[in-house]
N, C-alpha and C positions, 0 to 999 in steps of 0.2 A: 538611616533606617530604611531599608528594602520592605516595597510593598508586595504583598505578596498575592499573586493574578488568582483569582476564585479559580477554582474547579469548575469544569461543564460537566455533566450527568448528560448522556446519550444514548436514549435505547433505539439500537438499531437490526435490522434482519438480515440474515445471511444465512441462503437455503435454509428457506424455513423457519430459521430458528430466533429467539430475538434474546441479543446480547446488550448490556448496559456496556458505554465505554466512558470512563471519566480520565478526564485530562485537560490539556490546559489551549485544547483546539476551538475555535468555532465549532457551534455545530452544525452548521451546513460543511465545513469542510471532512468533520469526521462522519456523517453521513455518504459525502460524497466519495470517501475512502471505504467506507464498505458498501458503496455501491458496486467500484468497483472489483472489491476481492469478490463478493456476491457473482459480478460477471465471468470473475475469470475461473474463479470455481465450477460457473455453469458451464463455461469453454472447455475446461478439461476433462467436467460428465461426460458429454455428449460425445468425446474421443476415446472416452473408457470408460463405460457405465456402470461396469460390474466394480469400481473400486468404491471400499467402504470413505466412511465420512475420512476417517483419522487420514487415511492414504492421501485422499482428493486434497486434505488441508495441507497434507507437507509438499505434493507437486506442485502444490500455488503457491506456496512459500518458497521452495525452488524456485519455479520459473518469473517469479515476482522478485526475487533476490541477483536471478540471472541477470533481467530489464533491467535492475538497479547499477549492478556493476558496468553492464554496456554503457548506458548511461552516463557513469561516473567518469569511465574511460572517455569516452567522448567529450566531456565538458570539460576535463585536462587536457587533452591536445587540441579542443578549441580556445583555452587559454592560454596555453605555449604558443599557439599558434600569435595569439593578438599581442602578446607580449615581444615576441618578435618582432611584430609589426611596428613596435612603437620605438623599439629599440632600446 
């Protein structure tokens, strides 16, 4: 029998606004996660102010999605790389 991990309940702000996120994260980590979309939304304001909310959320979604694949790319050729190493 699988026990099954409680839910967290997290009401968090991002610009402005405060969203409930449940899931099965810490809540300092899901805190810590829209602290950061919070930041990266404010970074992409201040480069283009005149965009409404809906727009500002899919460029942070883009550009959050981008960092992700860089990312992803990166950590496979640093494990090709050590795999290599090991022979």
């Amino acid at each position: 029998m699988t026990h099954k991990q409680e839910k967290t309940r997290v009401t968090v702000e991002i610009r402005n606004r405060s969203y409930t996120i449940v899931g099965n994260e810490d809540a300092s980590h899901v805190k810590l996660v829209a602290s950061l979309v919070d930041q990266k939304m404010r970074e992409i304001h201040e480069m283009n102010p005149s965009l409404d909310t809906a727009s500002l959320a899919v460029l942070t979604a883009i550009n959050t999605m981008n960092d992700h694949l860089i990312l992803k790319e990166e950590y496979a050729t640093l494990l090709g790389s050590i795999k290599r190493e090991r022979g």
